[in-house]
C-alpha positions as CSV (number, residue, x, y, z in Angstrom):
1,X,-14.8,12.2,5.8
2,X,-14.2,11.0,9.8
3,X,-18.2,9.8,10.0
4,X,-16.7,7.4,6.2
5,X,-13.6,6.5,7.8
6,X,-15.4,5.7,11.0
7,X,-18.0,3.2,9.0
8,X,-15.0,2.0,6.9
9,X,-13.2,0.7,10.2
10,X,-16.0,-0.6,12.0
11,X,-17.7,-2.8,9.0
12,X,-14.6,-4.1,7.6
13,X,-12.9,-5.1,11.0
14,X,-9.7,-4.0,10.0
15,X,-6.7,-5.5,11.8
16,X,-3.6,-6.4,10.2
17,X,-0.2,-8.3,11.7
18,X,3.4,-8.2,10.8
19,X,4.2,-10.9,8.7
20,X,7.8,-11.4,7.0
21,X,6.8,-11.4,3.9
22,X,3.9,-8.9,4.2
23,X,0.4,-8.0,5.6
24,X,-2.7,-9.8,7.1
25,X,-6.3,-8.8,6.8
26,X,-8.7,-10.1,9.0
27,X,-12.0,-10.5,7.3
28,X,-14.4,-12.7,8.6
29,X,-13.2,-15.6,8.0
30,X,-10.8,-15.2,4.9
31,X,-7.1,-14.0,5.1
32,X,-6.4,-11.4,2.4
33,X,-2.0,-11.2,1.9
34,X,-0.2,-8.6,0.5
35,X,3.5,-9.7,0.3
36,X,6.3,-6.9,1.0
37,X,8.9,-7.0,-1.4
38,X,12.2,-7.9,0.0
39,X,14.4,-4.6,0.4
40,X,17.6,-3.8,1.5
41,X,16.3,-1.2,4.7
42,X,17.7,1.5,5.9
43,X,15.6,2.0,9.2
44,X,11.5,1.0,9.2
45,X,11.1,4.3,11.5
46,X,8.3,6.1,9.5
47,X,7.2,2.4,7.7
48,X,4.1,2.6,9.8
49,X,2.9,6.1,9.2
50,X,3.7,5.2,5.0
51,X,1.5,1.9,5.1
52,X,-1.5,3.5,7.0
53,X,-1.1,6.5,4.9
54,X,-1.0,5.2,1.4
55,X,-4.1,2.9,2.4
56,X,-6.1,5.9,3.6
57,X,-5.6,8.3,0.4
58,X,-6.2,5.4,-1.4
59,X,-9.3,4.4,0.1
60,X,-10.5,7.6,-0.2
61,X,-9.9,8.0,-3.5
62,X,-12.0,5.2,-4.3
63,X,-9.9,2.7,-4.9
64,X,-10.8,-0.7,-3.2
65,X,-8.9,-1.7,0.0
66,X,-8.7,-5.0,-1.4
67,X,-9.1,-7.7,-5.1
68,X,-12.6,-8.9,-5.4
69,X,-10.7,-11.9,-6.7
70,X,-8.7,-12.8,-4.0
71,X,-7.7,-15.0,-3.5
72,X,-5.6,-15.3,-6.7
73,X,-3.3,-18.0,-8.2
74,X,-0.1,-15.5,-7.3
75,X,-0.9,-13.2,-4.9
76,X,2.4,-11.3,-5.8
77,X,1.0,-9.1,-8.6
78,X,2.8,-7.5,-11.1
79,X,0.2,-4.6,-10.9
80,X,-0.1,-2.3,-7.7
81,X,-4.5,-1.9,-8.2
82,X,-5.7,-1.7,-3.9
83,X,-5.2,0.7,-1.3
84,X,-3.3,-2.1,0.3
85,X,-1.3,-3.0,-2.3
86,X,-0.1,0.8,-2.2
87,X,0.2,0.6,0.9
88,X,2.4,-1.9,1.2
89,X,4.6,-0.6,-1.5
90,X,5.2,3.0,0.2
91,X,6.3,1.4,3.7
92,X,8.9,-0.9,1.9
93,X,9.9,1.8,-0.3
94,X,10.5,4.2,2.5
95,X,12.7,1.8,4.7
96,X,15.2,2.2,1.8
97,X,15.6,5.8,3.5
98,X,17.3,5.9,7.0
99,X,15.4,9.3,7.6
100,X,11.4,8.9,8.7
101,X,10.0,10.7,5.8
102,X,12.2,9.6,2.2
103,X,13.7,13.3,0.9
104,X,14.2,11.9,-2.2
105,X,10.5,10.5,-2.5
106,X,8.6,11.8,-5.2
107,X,6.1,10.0,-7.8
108,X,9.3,9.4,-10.5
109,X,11.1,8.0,-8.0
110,X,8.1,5.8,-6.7
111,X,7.3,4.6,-10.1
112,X,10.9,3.3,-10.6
113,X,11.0,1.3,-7.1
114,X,8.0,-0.3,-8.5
115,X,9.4,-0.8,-12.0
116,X,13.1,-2.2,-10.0
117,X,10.3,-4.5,-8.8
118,X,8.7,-6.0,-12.1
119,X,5.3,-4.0,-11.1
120,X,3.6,-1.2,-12.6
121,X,0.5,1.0,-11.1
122,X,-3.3,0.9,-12.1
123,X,-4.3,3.4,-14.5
124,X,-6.2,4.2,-11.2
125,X,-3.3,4.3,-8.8
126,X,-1.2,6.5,-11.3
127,X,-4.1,8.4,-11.3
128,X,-4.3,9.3,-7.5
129,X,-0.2,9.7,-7.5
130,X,-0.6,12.2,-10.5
131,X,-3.4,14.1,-8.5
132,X,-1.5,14.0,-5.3
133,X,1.1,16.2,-7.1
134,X,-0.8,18.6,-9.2
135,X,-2.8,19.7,-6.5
């Protein structure tokens, strides 16, 4: 797994910069954009750590890091389907927490922050969150 997450950072160039409304991805020469949904936040201590994290079990699940068809008409979809998509959604959902790690988080409680937000999960998210907790 390091010598795959080694590759994964050197090909794809990873960077990414704080943005208002979201995340950057450097790829060559096209920006990727995942908008953060606007929350009312409690403290971004642990924000980070959630955004990094969700991307990384996410990637190695399989799931892509990114759309194939992006860009899209509305970049704001109403399904969470890449690693940076979750991502994104775990770091806005734990600022709603003042604590670093959420004590109420749990994949119920996930699922309705998403559904507060008009999105739902890929049968292959749901899939890795369901896994995550059976294991």
């Amino acid at each position: 797994m390091p010598r795959f997450c080694a590759q994964l950072l050197s090909e794809s160039a990873i960077g990414s910069e704080r943005r208002e409304e979201g995340r950057v991805r450097r790829d060559g020469r096209i920006y990727n954009y995942c908008p953060a949904p606007k929350v009312e936040g409690a403290s971004t201590a642990g924000a980070g750590d959630s955004l990094l994290g969700g991307i990384i079990a996410a990637v190695a699940s399989g799931i892509p890091f990114l759309r194939g068809d992006f860009p899209k008409e509305s970049v704001a979809s109403k399904s969470v389907e890449t690693a940076l998509e979750l991502g994104v959604l775990l770091a806005s959902y734990k600022c709603l927490s003042p604590h670093t790690i959420n004590p109420s988080a749990c994949v119920e409680t996930l699922d309705a922050f998403a559904r507060d937000l008009g999105k739902s999960f890929s049968n292959q998210v749901r899939e890795l969150l369901i896994d995550t907790i059976s294991t």
